[in-house]
C-alpha positions in Angstrom: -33.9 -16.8 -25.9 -30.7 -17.8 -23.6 -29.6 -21.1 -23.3 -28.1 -22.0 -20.1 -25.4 -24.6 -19.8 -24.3 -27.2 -17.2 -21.0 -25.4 -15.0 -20.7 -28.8 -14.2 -20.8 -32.6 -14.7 -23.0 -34.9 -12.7 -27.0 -35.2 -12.4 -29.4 -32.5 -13.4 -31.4 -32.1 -10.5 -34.9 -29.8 -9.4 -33.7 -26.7 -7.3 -36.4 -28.2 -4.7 -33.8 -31.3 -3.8 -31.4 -28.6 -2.9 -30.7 -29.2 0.6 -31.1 -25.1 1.6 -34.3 -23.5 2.2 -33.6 -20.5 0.2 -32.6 -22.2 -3.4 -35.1 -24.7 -2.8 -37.6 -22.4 -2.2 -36.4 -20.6 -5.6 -36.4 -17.6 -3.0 -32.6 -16.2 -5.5 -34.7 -17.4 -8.8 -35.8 -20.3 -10.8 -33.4 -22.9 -12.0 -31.7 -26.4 -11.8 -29.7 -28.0 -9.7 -26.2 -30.6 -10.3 -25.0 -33.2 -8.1 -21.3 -33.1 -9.4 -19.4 -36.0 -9.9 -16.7 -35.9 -7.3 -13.2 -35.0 -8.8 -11.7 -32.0 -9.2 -12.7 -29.7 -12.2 -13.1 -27.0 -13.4 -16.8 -24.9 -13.8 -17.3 -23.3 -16.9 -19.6 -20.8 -17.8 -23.1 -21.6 -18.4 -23.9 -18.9 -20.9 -21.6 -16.0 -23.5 -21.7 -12.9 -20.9 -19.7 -10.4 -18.3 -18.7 -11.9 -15.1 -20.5 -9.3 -13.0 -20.3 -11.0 -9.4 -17.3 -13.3 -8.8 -16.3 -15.1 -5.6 -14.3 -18.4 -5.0 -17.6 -20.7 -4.5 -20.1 -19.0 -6.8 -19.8 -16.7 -9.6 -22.8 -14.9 -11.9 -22.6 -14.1 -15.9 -24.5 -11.7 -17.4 -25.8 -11.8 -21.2 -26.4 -10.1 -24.2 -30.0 -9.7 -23.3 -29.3 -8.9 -19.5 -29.9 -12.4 -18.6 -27.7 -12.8 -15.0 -27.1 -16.8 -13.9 -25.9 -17.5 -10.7 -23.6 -20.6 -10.8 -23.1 -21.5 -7.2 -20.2 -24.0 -6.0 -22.2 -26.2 -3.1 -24.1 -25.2 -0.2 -22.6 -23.4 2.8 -19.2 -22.9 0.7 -18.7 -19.4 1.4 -17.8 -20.8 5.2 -15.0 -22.5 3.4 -13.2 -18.5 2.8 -11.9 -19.7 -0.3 -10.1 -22.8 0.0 -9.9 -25.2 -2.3 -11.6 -23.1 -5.1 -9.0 -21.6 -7.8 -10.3 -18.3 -9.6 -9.5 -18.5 -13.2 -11.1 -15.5 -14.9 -11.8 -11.7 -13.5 -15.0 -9.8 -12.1 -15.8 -7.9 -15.4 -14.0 -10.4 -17.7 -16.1 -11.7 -20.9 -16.1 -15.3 -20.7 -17.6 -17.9 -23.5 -20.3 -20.6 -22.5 -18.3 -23.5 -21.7 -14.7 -21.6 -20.3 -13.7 -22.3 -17.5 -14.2 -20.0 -14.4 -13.4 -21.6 -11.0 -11.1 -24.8 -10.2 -12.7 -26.7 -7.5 -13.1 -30.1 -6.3 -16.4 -31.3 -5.4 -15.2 -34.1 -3.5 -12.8 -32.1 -0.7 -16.4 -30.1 -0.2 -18.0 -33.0 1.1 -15.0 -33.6 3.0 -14.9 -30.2 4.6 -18.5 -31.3 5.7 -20.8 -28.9 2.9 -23.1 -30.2 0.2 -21.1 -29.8 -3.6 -24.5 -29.5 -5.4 -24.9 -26.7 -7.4 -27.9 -24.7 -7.9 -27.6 -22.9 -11.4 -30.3 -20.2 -11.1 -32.1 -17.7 -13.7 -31.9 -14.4 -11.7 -34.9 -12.1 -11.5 -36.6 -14.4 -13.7 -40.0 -15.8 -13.3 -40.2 -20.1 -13.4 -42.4 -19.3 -16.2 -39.8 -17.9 -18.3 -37.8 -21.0 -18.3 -38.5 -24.1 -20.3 -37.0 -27.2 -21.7 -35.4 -28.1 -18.4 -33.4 -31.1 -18.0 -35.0 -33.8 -16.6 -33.4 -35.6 -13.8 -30.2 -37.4 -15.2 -26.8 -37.2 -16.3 -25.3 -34.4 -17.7 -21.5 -32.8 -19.0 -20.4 -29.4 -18.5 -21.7 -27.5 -21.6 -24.9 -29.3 -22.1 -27.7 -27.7 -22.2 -29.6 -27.2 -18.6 -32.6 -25.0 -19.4 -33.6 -22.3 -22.1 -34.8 -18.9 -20.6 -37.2 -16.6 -22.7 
């Protein structure tokens, strides 16, 4: 069983309220969603693993029990090439739940026109094999978002 943390502070939303067809059609993998709060700050990891896939705007760790989790930085961000996001770890580096990965700030996003929510997604998982998500609400960065079986 994997528990998968917030990245981020702000409201726990469904992945279906993400405003792009393919995370809201869980098309990438079953999951949650967070509004972030708008300041800068930093997302952390949302589970102990390997950073396997690392770019400015989304990033995916891999655990113990081969359990990858896509943590990605707003919608559209990758048009952004990079700017305004701040890589703090290495592809291949093993990072801790709760370390911080990527310095960003969610509210020069929205600025630059792009959605800051971030869809935290259970790759090649079934919806099944996750439970206890959050409901809709408040969370920090290092709460618990969802447990995956």
């Amino acid at each position: 069983m994997t528990t998968v943390s917030s990245p981020v502070t702000g409201r726990a939303i469904e992945l279906a309220a993400v405003p792009d067809p393919v995370f809201a059609g869980a098309m990438v993998g079953p999951g949650m969603a967070i509004d972030p709060v708008r300041e800068a700050a930093e997302a952390v990891s949302p589970v102990d693993g390997v950073i396997v896939s690392l770019h400015p705007h989304a990033f995916v760790v891999v655990d113990d029990e081969g359990h990858g989790v896509l943590t990605h930085l707003g919608i559209d961000t990758v048009q952004l090439n990079g700017e305004g996001f701040e890589l703090l770890v290495a592809k291949a580096d093993t990072v801790t739940r709760g370390q911080a990965v990527v310095r960003w700030n969610p509210a020069e996003v929205e600025a630059a026109g792009k959605s800051p929510v971030c869809p935290v997604v259970a790759l090649e998982a079934t919806s099944d094999a996750l439970s206890e998500l959050v409901e809709d609400g408040e969370v920090v960065a290092g709460a618990r978002l969802f447990l995956w079986k």
